[in-house]
TIGU-676068 format. One line per 5 residues: for each residue z negated, y negated, x of N, C-alpha, C. Coordinates in steps of 0.1 Angstrom, whole numbers. Atoms other than C-alpha are relative to their C-alpha. Example, Ala and Ser with C-alpha at 12.3 -4.5 7.8 and 13.67 -1.06 7.14 Angstrom:
2
0:12:9:-78:45:123:0:-12:9  0:11:-9:-71:11:137:-8:-11:-8
***
This chain:
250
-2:-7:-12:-432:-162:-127:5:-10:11  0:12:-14:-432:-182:-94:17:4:3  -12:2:-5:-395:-190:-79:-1:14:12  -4:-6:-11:-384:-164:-52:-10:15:-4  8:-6:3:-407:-140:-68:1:12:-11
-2:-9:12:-399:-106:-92:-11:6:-3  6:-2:7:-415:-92:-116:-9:15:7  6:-9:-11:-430:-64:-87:-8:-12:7  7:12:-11:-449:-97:-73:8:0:15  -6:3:-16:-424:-91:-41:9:-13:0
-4:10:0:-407:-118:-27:16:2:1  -11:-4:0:-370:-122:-25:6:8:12  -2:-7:-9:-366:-116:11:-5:17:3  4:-15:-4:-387:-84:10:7:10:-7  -4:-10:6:-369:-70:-17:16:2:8
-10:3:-1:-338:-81:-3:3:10:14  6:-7:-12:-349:-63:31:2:14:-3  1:-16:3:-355:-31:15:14:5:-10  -14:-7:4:-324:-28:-5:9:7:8  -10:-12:-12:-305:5:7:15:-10:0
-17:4:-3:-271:-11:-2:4:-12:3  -2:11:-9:-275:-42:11:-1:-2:16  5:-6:-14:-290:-28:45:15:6:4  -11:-8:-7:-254:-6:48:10:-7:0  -14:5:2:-232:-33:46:3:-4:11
0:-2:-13:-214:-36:78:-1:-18:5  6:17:0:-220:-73:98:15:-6:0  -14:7:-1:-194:-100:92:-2:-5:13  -1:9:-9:-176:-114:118:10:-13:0  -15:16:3:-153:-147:105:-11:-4:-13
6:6:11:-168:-173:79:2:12:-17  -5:-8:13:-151:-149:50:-8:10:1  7:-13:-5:-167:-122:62:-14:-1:-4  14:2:2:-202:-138:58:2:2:-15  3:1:11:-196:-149:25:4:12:-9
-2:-11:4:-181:-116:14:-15:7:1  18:-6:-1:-219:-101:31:-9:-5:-10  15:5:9:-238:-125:11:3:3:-18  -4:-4:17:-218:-119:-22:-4:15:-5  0:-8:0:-220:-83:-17:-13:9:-4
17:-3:-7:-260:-82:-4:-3:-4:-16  9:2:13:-270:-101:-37:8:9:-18  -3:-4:14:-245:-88:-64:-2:19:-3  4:-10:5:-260:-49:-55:-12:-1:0  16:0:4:-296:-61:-56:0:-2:-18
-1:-6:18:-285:-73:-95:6:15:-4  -4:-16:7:-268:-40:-102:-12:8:-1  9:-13:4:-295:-19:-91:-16:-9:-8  10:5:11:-323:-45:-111:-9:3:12  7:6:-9:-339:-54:-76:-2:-14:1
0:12:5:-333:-88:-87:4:5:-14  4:-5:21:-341:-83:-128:11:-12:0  -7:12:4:-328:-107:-152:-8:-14:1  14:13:0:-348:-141:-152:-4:-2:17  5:0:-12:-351:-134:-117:8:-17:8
-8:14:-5:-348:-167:-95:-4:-2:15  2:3:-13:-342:-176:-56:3:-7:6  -6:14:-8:-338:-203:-34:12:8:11  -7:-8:-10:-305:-198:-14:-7:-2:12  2:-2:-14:-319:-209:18:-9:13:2
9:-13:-3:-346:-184:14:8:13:-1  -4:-9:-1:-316:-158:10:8:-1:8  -16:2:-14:-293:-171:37:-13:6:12  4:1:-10:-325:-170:59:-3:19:4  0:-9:1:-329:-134:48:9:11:9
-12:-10:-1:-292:-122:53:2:-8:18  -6:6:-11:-292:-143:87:11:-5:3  -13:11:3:-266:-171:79:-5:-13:-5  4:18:5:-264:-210:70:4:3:-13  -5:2:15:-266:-214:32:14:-5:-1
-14:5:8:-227:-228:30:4:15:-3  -6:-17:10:-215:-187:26:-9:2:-11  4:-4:11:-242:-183:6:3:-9:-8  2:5:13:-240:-210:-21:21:6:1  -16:-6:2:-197:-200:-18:-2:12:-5
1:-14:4:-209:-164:-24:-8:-3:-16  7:2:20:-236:-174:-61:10:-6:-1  -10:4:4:-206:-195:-68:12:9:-7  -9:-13:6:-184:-164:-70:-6:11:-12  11:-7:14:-217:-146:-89:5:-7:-11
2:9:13:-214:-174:-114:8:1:-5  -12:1:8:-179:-173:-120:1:14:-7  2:-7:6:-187:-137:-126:-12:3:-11  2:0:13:-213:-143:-150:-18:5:2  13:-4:-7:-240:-128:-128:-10:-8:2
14:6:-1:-262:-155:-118:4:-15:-7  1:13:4:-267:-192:-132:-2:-10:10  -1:10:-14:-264:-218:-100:-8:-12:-5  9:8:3:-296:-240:-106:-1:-13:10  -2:10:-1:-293:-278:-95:-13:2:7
9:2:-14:-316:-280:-58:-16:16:-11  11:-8:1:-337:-251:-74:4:16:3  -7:-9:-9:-312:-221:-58:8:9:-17  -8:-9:9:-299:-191:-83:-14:3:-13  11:-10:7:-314:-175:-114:12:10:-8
-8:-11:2:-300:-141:-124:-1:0:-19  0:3:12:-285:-144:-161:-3:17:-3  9:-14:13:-299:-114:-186:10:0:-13  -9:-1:13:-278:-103:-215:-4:5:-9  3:4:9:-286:-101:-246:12:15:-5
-6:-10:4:-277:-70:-268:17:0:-5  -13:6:4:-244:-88:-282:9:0:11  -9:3:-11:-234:-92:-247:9:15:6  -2:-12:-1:-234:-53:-242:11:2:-9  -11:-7:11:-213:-48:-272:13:-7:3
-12:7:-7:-185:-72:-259:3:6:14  -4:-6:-15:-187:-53:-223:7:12:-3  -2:-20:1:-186:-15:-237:18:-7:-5  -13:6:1:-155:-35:-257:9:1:10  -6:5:-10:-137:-41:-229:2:7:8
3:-9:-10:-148:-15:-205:11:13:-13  -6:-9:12:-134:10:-241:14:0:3  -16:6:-2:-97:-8:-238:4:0:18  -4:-3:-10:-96:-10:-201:2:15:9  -2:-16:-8:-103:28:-187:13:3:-10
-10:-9:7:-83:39:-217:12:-1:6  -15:9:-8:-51:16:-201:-1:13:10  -2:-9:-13:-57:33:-170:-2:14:1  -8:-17:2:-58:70:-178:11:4:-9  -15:-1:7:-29:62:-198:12:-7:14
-9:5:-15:-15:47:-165:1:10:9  -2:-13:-13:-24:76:-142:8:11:-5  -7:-8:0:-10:97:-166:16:0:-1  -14:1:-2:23:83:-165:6:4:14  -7:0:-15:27:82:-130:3:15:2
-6:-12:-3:45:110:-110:-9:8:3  7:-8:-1:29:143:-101:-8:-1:14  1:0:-17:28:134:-63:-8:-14:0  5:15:-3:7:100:-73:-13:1:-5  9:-3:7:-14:116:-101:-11:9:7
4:-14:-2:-23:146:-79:-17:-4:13  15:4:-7:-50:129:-53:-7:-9:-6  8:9:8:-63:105:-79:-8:15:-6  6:-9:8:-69:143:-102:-10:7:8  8:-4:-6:-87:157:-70:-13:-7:0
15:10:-2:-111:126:-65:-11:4:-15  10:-1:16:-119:130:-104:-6:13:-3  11:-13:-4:-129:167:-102:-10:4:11  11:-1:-7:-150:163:-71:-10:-7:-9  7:5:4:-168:137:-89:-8:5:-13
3:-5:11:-171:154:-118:-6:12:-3  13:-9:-3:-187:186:-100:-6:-4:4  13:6:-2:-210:165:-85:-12:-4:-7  10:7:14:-224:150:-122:-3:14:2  0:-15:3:-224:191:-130:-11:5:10
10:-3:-10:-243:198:-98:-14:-9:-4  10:10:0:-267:169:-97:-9:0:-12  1:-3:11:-272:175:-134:-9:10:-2  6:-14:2:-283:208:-130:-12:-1:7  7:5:-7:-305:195:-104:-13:-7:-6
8:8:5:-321:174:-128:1:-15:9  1:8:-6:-314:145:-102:8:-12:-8  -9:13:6:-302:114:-128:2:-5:12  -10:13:-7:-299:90:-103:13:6:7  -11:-6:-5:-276:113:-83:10:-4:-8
-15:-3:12:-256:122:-114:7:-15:-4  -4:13:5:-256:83:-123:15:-6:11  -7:7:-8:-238:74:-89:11:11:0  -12:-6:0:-217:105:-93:10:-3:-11  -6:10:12:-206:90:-127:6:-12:4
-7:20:-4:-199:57:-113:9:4:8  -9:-3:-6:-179:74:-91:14:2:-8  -9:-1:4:-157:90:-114:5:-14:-9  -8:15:5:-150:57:-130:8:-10:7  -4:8:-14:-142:40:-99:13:4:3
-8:-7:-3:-117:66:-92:12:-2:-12  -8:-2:10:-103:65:-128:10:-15:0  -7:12:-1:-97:25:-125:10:-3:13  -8:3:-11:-89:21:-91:9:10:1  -14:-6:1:-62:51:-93:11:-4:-9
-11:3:14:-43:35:-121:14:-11:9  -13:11:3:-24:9:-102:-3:-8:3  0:8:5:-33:-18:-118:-10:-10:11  10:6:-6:-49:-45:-93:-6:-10:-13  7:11:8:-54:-72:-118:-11:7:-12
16:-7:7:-77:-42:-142:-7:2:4  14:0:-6:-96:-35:-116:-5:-10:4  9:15:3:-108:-71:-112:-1:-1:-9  9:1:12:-113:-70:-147:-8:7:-3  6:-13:-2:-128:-41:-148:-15:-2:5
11:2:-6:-153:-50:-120:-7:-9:-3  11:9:10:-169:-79:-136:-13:6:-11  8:-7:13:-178:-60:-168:-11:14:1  10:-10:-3:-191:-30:-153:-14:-2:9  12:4:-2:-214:-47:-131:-10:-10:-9
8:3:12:-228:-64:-161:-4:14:-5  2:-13:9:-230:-33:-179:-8:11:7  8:-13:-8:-247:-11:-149:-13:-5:0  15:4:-3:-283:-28:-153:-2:6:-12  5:-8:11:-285:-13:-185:-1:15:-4
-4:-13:-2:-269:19:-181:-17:4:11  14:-3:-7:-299:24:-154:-15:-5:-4  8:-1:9:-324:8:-172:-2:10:-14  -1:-8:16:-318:30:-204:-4:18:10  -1:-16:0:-314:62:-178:-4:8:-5
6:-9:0:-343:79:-179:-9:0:-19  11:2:9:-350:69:-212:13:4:-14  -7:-4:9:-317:85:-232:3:13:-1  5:-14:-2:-314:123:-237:15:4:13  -5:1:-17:-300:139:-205:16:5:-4
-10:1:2:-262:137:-203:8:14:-3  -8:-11:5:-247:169:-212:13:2:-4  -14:2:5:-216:160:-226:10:-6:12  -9:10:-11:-204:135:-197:11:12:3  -14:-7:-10:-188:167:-170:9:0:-13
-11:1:9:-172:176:-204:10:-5:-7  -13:14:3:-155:145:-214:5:0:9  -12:2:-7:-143:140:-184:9:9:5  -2:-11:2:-133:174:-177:14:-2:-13  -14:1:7:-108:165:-208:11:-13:3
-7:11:-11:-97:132:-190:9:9:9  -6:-2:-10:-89:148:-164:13:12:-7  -8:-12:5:-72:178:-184:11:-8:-6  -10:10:9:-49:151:-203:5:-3:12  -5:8:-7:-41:134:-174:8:11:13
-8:-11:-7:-27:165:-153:15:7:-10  -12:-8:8:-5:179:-183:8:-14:-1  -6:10:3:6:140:-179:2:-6:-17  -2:4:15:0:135:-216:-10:-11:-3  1:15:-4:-7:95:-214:-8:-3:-17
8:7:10:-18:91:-250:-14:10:-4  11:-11:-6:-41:123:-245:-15:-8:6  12:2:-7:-60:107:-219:-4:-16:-5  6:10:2:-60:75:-231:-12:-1:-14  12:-4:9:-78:87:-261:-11:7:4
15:-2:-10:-104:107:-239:-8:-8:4  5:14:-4:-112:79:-222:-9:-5:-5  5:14:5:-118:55:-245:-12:10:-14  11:-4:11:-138:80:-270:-13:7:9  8:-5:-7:-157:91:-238:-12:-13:0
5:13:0:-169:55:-236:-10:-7:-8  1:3:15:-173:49:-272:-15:8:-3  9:-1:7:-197:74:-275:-12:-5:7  15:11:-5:-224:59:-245:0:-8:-4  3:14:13:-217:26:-265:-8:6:-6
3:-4:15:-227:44:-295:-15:5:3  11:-3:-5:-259:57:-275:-9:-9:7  8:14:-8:-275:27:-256:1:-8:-11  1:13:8:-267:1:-279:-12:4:-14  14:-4:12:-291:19:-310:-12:4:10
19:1:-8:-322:27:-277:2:-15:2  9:14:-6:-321:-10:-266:-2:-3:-16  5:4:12:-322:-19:-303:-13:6:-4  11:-6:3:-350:5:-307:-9:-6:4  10:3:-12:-369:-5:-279:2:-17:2
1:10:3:-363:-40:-287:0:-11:12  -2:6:-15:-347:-52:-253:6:-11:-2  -10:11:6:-335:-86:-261:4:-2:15  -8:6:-9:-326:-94:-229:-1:10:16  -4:-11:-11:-312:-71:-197:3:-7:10
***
């Protein structure tokens, strides 16, 4: 496959053009600002697998895109790289790393132990700290329920992502949610590639539904066991379809 080129034969700028959530990102105005844009612009085109894995681009051809001088951009794949996301290729620009089913099972790992932490965090905290973190997570959680019903996966997917978002970033903890965000955007190309292709989620509102129920009676080892067996079991469902379906690399 030609450089700058995905596996839709489009090119990088076009795809990069039409990405909704790189289009809503607001415009920087300070050098930080860019490179935060360009970090931003490319690491939700890999999430949503607008840039696949194997995928490869020249930065100039993405600075010229995002309308900036390649120095934010190679500063911004620099920051991809240290996250794991792209491979920084010597005068031939980025190529987007692919994971390998082994790599999944080290994420869900990780992803398993860290939510658990943090609905064992939220549930410690006071009632007056816990109590707009428990609203966010029941909106989100009628949303899956709605959207669900709907039949609308992708909805229900981002209303899912939501309630996770909610569950880490309420805990506290800044340094888990930078760990956190690493792993999960590895982990969301597959989650979306598998969607439409695992039986339809039915259980999710329910699990979390008991998250959320642990974590209001404040019973910390409650939710951290929710949590982490909520997690446990999409591990336990993705990891046997890519094996099936004989996905070596994501």
């Amino acid at each position: 496959m030609p450089p700058n080129t995905t596996k839709t034969g489009k090119s990088a700028p076009a795809l990069l053009r039409q990405h909704k959530g790189a289009a809503d990102l607001p415009a920087p105005e300070t050098r930080a600002g860019l490179v935060d844009a360009a970090y931003q612009a490319v690491r939700l085109a890999i999430r949503d697998n607008v840039f696949p894995s194997g995928y490869q681009a020249a930065e100039a051809e993405i600075a010229r895109q995002l309308g900036m001088s390649r120095t934010p951009v190679h500063e911004a794949m620099t920051r991809l790289q240290e996250e794991g996301l792209v491979r920084i290729l010597a005068r031939r620009g980025i190529l987007v790393c692919s994971l390998a089913p082994g790599d999944i099972q080290e994420i869900y790992e990780l992803i398993i132990a860290l939510e658990g932490a943090a609905a064992e965090r939220i549930a410690k905290s006071p009632p007056a700290v816990r109590g707009p973190v428990l609203e966010q997570l029941e909106e989100a959680t009628a949303s899956m329920q709605k959207t669900l019903d709907q039949d609308d996966l992708i909805a229900w997917a981002k209303a899912d992502e939501n309630f996770h978002d909610v569950l880490v970033g309420g805990c506290g903890n800044r340094r888990l949610l930078r760990m956190i965000g690493t792993v999960t955007d590895q982990s969301h190309r597959s989650r979306m590639l598998t969607l439409h292709l695992r039986p339809k989620p039915v259980a999710s509102a329910k699990e979390h539904r008991q998250i959320i129920a642990a974590i209001r009676k404040g019973d910390a080892e409650a939710a951290s066991q929710a949590a982490r067996i909520h997690r446990q079991r999409a591990r336990d469902q993705i990891l046997p379809l890519i094996a099936r379906l004989n996905l070596s690399n994501l």
